[in-house]
C-alpha positions in Angstrom: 12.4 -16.2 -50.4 14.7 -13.4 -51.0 13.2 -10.0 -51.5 14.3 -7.5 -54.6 13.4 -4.2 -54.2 15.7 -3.2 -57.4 13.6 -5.4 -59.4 12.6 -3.1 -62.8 8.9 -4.8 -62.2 8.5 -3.3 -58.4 10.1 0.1 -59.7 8.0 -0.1 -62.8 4.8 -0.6 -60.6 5.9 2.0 -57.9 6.8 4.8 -60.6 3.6 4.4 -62.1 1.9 4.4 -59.0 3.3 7.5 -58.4 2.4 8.8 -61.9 -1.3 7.7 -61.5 -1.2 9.5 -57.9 0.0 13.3 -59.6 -2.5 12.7 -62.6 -5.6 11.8 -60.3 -4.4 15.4 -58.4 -4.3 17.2 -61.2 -6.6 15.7 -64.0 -9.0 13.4 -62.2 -10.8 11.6 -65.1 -7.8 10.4 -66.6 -6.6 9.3 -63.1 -9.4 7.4 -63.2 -8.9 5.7 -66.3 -5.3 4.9 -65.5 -6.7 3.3 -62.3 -9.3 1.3 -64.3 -6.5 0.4 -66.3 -4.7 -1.2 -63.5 -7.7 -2.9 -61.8 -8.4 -4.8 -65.1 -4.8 -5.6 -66.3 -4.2 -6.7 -62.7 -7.7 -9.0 -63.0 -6.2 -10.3 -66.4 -2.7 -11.2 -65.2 -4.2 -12.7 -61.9 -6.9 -14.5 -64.1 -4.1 -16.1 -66.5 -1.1 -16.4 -63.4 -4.3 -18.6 -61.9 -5.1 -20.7 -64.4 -1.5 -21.1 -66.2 0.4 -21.4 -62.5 -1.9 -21.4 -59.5 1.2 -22.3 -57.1 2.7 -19.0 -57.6 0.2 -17.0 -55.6 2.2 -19.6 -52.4 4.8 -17.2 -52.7 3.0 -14.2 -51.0 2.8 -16.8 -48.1 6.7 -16.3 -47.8 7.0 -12.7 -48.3 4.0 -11.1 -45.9 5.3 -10.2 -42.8 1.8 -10.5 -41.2 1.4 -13.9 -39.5 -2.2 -13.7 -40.3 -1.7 -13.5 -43.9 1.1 -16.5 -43.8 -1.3 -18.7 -42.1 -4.5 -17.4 -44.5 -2.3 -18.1 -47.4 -0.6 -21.4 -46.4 -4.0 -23.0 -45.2 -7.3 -22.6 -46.6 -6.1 -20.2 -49.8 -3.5 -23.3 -50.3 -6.0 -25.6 -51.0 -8.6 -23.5 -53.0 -6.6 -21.2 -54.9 -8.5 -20.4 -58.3 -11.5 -20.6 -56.3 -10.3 -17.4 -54.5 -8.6 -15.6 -57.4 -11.5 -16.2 -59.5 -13.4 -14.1 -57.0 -10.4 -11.2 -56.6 -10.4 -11.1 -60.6 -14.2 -10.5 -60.4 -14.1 -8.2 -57.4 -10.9 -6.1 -59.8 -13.1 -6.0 -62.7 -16.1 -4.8 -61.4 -14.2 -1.8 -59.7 -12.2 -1.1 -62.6 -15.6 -0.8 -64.6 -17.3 0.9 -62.2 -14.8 3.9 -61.4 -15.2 5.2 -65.1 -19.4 5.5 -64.1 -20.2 8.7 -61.6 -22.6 8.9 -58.6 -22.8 6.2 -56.2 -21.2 3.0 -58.4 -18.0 5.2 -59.0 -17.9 6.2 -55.4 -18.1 2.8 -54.5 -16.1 1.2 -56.8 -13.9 3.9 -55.4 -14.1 2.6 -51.8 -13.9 -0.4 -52.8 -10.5 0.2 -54.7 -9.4 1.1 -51.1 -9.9 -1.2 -49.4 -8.7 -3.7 -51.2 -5.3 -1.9 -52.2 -5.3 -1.5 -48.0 -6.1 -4.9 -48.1 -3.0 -6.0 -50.2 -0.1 -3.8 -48.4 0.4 -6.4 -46.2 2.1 -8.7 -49.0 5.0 -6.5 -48.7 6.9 -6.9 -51.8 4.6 -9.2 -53.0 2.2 -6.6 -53.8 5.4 -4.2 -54.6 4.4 -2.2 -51.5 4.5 0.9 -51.2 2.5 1.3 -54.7 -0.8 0.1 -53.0 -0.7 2.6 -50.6 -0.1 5.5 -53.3 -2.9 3.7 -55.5 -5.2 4.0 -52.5 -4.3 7.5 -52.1 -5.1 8.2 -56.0 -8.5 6.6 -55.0 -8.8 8.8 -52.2 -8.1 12.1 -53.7 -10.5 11.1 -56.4 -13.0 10.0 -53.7 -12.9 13.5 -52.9 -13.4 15.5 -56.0 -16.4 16.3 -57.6 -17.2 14.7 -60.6 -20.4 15.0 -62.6 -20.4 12.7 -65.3 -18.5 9.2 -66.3 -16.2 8.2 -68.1 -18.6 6.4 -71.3 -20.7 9.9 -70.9 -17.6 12.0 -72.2 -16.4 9.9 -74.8 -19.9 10.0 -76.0 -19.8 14.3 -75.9 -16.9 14.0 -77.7 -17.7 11.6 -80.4 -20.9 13.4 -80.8 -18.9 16.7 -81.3 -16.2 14.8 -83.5 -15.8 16.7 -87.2 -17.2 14.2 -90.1 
């Protein structure tokens, strides 16, 4: 399969990658939300691509460059396929919820982030690498700030302080 780095969808997800890595620098709580926002779009389009057109997720066989990931792909993923996504849309979900909490959940929905964005580089285009990288970067510039309250906790302060 013939790779397309001038694809609008790989800039697209690249230049918001980017985007989402200067906001979580400078604004971290929207950062977050913006990567919530991609862990459950991505869990929705990978929920829907499964059911609609399970085949399609072949593809990443023949774009990896990692042997290991070929042979994962083209054997026992092959034969399972919604079985698997169904867990990765589950596994997106729950850190996409769980980075707009605080504490110990956000941290390791945060982690968790990581390591699957690490997890996915090795797709090559077919996770329109380099944007994972720069995604887990967001998540680990975020892993590092301090933040005291989540997400649902300031959207309650300001609803409660909303004029009437």
């Amino acid at each position: 399969m013939e790779t397309d780095y001038t694809s609008t969808p790989y800039i697209i997800t690249n230049i918001i990658a980017i985007f989402t890595a200067i906001i979580s620098m400078i604004r971290p709580n929207i950062g977050r939300v913006l990567l919530s926002g991609i862990f459950i779009g991505a869990a929705a389009f990978n929920g829907f691509t499964a059911w609609k057109n399970p085949d399609l997720y072949l593809l990443f066989g023949e774009l990896t460059t990692s042997g290991l990931y070929r042979s994962i792909i083209l054997g026992p993923f092959s034969r399972h396929i919604e079985l698997y996504i169904s867990i990765l849309v589950c596994y997106q979900v729950l850190v996409g919820a769980f980075l707009l909490y605080n504490g110990k959940l956000m941290k390791a929905a945060m982690l968790a982030g990581t390591i699957f964005l690490l997890g996915i580089a090795p797709l090559g285009i077919g996770s329109a690498f380099p944007a994972p990288l720069i995604l887990a970067t967001s998540l680990i510039i975020l892993i590092r700030r301090k933040i005291e309250y989540s997400i649902y906790e300031g959207m309650g302060r300001k609803i409660k302080h909303f004029p009437h």
